[in-house]
C-alpha positions as CSV (number, residue, x, y, z in Angstrom):
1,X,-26.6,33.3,86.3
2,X,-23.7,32.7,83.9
3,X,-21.6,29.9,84.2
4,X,-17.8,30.0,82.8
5,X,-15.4,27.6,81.4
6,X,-12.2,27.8,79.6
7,X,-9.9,25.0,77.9
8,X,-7.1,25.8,76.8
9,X,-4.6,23.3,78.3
10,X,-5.3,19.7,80.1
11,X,-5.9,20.9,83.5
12,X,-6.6,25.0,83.1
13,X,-9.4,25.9,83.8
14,X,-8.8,28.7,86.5
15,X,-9.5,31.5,83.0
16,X,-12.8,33.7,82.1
17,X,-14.3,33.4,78.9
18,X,-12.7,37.0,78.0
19,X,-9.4,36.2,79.1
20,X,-9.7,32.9,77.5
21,X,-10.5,34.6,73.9
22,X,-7.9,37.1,74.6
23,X,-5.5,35.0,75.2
24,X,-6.7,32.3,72.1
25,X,-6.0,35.5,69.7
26,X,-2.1,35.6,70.8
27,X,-1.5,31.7,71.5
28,X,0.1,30.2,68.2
29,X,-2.2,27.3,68.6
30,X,-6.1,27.3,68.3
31,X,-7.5,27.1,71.5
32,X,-10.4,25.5,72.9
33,X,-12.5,28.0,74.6
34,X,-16.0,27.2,75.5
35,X,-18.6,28.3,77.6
36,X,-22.3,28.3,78.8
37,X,-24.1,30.7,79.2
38,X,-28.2,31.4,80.9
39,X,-30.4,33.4,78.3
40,X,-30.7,35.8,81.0
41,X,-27.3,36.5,80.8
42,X,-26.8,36.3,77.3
43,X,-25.7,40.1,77.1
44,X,-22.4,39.9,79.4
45,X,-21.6,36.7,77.2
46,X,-22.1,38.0,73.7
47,X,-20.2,41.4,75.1
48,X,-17.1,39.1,75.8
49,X,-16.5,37.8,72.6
50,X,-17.2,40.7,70.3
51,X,-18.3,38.7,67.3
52,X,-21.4,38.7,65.6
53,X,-22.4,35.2,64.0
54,X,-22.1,34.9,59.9
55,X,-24.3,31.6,59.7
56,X,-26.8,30.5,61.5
57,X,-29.3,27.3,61.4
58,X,-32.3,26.3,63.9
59,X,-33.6,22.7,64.5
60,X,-36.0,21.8,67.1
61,X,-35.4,24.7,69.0
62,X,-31.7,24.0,69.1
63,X,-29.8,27.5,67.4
64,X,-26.2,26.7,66.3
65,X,-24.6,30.3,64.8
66,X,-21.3,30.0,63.2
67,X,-18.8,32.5,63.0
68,X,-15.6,31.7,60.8
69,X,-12.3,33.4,60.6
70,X,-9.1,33.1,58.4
71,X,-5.6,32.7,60.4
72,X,-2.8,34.2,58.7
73,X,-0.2,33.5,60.8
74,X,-0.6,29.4,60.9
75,X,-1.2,29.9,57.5
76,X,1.7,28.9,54.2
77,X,0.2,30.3,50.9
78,X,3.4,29.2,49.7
79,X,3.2,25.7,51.1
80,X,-0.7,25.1,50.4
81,X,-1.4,25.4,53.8
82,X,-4.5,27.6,54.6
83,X,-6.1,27.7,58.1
84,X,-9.2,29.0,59.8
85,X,-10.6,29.1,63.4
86,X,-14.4,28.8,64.1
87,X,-16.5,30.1,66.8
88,X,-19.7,28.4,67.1
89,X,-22.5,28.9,69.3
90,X,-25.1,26.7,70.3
91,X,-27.9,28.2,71.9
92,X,-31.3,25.9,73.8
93,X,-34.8,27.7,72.6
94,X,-36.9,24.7,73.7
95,X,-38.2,23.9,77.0
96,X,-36.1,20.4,77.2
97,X,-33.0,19.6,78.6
98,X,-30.4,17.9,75.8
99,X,-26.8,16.9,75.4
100,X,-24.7,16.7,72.8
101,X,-22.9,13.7,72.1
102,X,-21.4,14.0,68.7
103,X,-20.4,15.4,65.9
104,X,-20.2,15.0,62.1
105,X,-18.0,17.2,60.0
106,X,-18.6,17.5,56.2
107,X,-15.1,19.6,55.5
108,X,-14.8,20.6,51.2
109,X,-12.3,22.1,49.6
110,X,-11.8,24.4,46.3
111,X,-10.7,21.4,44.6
112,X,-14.1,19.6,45.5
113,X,-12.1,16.9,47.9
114,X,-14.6,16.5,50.7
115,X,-13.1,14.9,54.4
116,X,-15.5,13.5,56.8
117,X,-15.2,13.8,60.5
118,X,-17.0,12.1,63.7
119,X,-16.3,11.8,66.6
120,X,-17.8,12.0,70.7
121,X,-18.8,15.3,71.8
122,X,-16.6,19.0,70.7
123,X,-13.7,20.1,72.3
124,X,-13.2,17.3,74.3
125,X,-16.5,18.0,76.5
126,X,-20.2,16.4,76.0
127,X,-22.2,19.7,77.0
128,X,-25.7,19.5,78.9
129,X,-27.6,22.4,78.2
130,X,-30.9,23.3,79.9
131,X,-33.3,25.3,78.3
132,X,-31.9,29.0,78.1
133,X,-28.4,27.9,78.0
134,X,-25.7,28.3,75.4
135,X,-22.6,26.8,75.1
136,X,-19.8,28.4,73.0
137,X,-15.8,27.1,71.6
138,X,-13.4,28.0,69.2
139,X,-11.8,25.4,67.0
140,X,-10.1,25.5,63.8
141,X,-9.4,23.8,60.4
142,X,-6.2,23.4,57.9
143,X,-7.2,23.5,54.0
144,X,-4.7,22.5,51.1
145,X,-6.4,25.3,49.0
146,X,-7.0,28.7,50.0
147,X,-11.1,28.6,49.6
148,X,-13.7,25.9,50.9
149,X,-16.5,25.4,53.2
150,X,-17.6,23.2,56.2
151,X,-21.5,21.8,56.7
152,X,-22.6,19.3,59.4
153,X,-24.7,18.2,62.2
154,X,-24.4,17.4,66.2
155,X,-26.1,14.3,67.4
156,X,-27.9,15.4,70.9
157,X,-30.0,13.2,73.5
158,X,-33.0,14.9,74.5
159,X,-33.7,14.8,79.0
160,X,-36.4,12.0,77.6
161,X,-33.6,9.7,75.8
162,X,-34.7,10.6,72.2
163,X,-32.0,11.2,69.5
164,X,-32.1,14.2,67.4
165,X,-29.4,15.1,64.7
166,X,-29.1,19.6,64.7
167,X,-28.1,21.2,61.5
168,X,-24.9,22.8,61.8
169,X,-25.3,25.7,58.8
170,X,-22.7,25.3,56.0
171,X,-20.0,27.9,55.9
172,X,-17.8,29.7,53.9
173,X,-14.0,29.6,53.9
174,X,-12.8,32.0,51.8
175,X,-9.5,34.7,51.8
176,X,-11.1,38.2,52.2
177,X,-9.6,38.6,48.2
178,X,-11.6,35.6,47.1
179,X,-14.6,35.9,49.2
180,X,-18.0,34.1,48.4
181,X,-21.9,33.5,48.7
182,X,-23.1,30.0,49.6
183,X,-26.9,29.7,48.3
């Protein structure tokens, strides 16, 4: 069984995670898509999205794949303004229940200035996720220089109360012209 959300404005929520992602290409904003999705149907939700994951870390059974793109048009190469949307995907291996609660942003760019962000839960939501579920959104990130690269960690409850902290993979922001490894 697959269950469906979309966010994309206070109070919408009547959209399918593939009209959702349709409609997040063409809106001139980034928009908050998220979803969870059963293991069992894991096929029809990687088929609505499209995108294969670029980074991908695993701790405690919790999988968190990252898949980062550039945004030309709320971008301003003139202006210094350089801007990205990132799909990530986190995906319950283990046999426990968790949450996530929050969320801790290490955000670096070319120039080596690094801006932290935390804050409660992503896209406005705190997901539960029972094991075999997934839980996907789209957010996005403005640069002052046209290269950099985001590394972090989610801070989840386990069904027992324990606090664990999951890796969130650092990833590259590059311009296709200027592309990079991370090591």
């Amino acid at each position: 069984m697959t269950v469906a959300r979309a966010n994309f404005q206070p109070g919408r929520r009547d959209l399918d995670p593939q009209t959702a992602l349709r409609e997040a290409d063409r809106q001139p904003i980034i928009a908050n898509a998220s979803r969870i999705c059963s293991l069992q149907g894991r096929r029809e939700c990687e088929r609505t999205t499209d995108r294969k994951p670029m980074y991908t870390a695993i701790t405690r059974d919790i999988e968190i794949k990252v898949m980062p793109r550039f945004l030309p048009e709320r971008s301003s190469q003139q202006k210094g303004h350089f801007f990205w949307a990132y799909t990530i995907s986190i995906i319950n291996h283990g046999q426990e229940t968790v949450q996530l609660k929050t969320r801790h942003w290490k955000i670096t760019d070319g120039n080596g200035r690094l801006q932290e962000v935390r804050g409660p839960g992503v896209v406005g939501e705190e997901p539960v996720l029972k094991s075999g579920e997934s839980f996907e959104y789209t957010s996005g990130v403005p640069l002052q220089t046209p290269s950099g690269f985001m590394t972090g960690s989610y801070g989840m409850v386990s069904e027992s109360g324990e606090p664990f902290d999951v890796e969130i993979p650092a990833f590259s922001l590059d311009l296709a012209e200027s592309a990079r490894t991370l090591n």
